[in-house]
N, C-alpha and C positions, 0 to 999 in steps of 0.2 A: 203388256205395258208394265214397265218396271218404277216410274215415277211418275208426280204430279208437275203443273204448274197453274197457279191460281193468279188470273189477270182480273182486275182488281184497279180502286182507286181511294184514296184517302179522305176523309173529311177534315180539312183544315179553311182555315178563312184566308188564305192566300189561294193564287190561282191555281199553282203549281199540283197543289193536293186534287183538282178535278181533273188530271189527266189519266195515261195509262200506265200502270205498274205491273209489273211480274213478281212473282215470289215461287220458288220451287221447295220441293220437298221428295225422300226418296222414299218414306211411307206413308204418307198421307198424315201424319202427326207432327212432325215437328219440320215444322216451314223456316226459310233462308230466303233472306231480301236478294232480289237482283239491280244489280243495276249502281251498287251503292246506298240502295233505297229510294233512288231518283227513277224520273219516269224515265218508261222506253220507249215511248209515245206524248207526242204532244198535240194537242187539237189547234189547226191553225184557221178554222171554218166554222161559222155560225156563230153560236156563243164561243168559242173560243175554249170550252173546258166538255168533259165530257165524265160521265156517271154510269152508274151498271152493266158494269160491262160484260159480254157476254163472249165464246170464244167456241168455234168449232171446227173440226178437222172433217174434210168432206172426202168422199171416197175416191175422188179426182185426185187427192193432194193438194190440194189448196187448203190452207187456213185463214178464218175469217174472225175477226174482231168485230162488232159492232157495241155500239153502245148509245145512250140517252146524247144528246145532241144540247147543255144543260151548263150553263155556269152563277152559281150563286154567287159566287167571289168577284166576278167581274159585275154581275149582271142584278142582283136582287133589287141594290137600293136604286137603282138607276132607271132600267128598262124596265124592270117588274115592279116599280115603285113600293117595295118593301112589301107586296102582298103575294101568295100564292092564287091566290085567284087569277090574276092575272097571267100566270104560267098557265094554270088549269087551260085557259081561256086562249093562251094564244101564243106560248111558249113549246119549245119541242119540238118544232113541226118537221121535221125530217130527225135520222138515225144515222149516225156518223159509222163509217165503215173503214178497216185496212184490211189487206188482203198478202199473205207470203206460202212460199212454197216450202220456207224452214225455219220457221219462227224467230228468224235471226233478221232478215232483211225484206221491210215492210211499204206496200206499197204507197202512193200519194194517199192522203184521207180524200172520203168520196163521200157524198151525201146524199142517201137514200129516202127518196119522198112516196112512203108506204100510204100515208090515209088521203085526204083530198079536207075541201074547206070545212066538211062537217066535222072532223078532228081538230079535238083544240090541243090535243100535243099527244107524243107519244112515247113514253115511258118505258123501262125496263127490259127491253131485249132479251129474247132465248130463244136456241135453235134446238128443236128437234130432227134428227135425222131421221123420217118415217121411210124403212125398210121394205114394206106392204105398198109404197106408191114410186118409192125409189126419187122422192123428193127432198125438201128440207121445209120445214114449219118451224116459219118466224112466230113468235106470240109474242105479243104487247100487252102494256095498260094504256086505254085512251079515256076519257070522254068526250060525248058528240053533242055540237053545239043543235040538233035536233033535238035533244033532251036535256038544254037548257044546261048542261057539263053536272046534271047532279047525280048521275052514280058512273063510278067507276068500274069498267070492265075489262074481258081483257078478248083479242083481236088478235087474228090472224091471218096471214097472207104465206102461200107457198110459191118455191122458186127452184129450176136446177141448177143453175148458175150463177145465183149474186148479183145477176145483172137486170134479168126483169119477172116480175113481182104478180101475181094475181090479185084481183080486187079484192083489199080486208073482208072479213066476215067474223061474226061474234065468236067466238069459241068459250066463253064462257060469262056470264049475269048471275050475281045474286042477288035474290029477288029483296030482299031487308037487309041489304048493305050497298057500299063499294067494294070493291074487291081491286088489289094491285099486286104487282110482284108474281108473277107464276113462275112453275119450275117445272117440267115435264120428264119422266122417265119409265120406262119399261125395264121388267125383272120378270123373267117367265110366260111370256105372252101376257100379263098386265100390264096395266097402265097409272101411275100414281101420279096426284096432282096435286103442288104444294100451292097454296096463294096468302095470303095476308086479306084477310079479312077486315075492314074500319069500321063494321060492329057485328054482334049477336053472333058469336060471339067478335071481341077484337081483339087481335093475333093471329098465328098461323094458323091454317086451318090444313088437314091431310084428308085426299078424297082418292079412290079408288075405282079403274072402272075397267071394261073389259076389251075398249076401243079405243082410240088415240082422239075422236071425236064425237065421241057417245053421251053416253049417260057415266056421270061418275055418283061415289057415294059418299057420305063422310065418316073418317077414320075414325068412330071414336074414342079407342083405347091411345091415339094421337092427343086428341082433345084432351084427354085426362091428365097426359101427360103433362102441355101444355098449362094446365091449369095448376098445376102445383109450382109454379114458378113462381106466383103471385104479383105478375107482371105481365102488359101486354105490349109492352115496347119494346117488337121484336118484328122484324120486316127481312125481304130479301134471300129469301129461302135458296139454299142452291145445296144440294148432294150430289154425291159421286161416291163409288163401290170403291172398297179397299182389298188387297189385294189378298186378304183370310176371309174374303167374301161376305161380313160384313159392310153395312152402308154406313156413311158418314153426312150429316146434316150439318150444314152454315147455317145459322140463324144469327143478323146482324140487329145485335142489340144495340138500340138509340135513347134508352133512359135517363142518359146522363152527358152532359158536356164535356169533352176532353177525352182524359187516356183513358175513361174507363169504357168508351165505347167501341164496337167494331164487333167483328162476328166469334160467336161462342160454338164451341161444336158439341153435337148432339149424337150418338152411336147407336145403331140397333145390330142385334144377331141379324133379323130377318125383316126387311122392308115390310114383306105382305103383315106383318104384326102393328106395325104402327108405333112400338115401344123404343123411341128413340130416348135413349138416359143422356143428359148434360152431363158432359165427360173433359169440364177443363183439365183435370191434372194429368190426362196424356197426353197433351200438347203445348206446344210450345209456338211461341210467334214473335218476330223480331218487333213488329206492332201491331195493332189491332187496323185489321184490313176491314176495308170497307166492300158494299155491293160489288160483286164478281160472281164468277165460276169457275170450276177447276176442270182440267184438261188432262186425261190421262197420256202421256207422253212416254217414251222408251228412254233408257239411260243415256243412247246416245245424242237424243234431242234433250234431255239433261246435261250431257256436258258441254254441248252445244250453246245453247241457253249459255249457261252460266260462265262460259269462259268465252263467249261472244259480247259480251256485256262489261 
């Protein structure tokens, strides 16, 4: 693979900003708007706007979109009467899906209903391709109205098709927080697992383990890192390898209203080290993107992409 594209959505108070966006890049550092800057997806189901989007190329050829099923802009002061509790409780309930065979031309939106009544919604999307079952693992953020919605975990359901779903099951609780936002990846027959922790500590947290569903550990020359930021308003974890074999980390920062928020990137030589350094001045970004992932892609589904658009 010779370039990126990161699908993606904006944080604006209009509707427009919760849909779907692309942005491409041919090294992983300095990113270009597609589209105009305008979406290339619209949600015309459920809420109407759609958040964290997530994005994977399956070994079929199909590619898949999903994302949080989620509009604040239409929806907060209204439906959700200006409280997140009430999303907690009874917002999300399904995963808005598209589906194309060349990233250019995209199927109806579909809406996938992965938990049942004991989820009160269902949060952040990401797919791993598990290579060892020859499946794909959906992970979530839920809470379950059996535990009253007070901590947050994150849940999963496997599929080979997109089309039907195995019954959720925990794939990861911590025990003295919530936990939202997971990122899954392998580098060497390991297994690395980013989540956003909501306390002890709050921020990203990096764990390491030697299963895809095991036991993990936590990173803590990550932690260290993490902690000299002197901030923990940092959510949405998403990495993807570059192509001098270093990794690259999103971490979207929400500290502040406006331009200055969206994701900041993070670089290490070697994932299994944990020592991701905050490395704005290699890149560049036509804006600060919000919750996504990035898709390694070939140049000519880059020019594809962008002169499709």
């Amino acid at each position: 693979m010779e370039a990126y594209l990161f699908v993606h959505f904006k944080e604006k108070k209009s509707p427009d900003g919760e849909q779907v966006y692309f942005a491409l890049s041919t090294d992983g550092f300095n990113w270009e708007q597609v589209n105009g800057g305008q979406p290339v997806l619209w949600s015309e189901k459920g809420d109407k706007g759609v958040r964290d989007h997530t994005i994977v190329r399956t070994k079929y050829g199909k590619f898949y979109i999903i994302a949080t099923d989620l509009s604040l802009a239409n929806h907060f002061d209204g439906k959700y009467k200006g409280k997140w509790e009430n999303i907690v409780r009874g917002g999300s309930k399904y995963l808005s899906l598209w589906e194309s065979d060349d990233l250019l031309n995209w199927s109806e939106q579909r809406m996938i209903e992965l938990g049942d009544e004991d989820f009160g919604f269902l949060w952040a999307p990401e797919v791993f391709h598990d290579l060892m079952e020859e499946d794909y693992v959906i992970h979530w953020t839920s809470a379950l109205a059996s535990n009253h919605f007070e901590q947050k975990s994150i849940y999963y359901s496997r599929t080979k098709d997109f089309e039907s779903f195995t019954k959720p099951q925990l794939l990861y609780r911590k025990e003295d927080s919530g936990v939202i936002d997971s990122a899954l990846y392998e580098e060497n027959g390991k297994y690395y697992r980013f989540v956003k922790s909501e306390d002890n500590p709050k921020g990203i947290i990096m764990q390491k383990g030697t299963s895809l569903l095991g036991e993990y550990e936590t990173v803590d020359a990550f932690s260290g890192e993490m902690a000299k930021l002197g901030s923990s308003t940092y959510e949405a974890p998403t990495a993807y390898k570059l192509s001098n074999g270093k990794w690259c980390l999103m971490l979207d920062f929400f500290g502040v209203e406006g331009e200055g928020q969206g994701y900041v990137p993070f670089v290490t030589d070697d994932i299994e080290s944990g020592l991701f350094i905050r490395s704005d001045e290699s890149f560049s970004f036509p804006y600060r993107f919000k919750h996504g992932t990035v898709l390694s892609i070939t140049m000519e589904e880059y020019s594809r992409i962008k002169n499709g658009y």
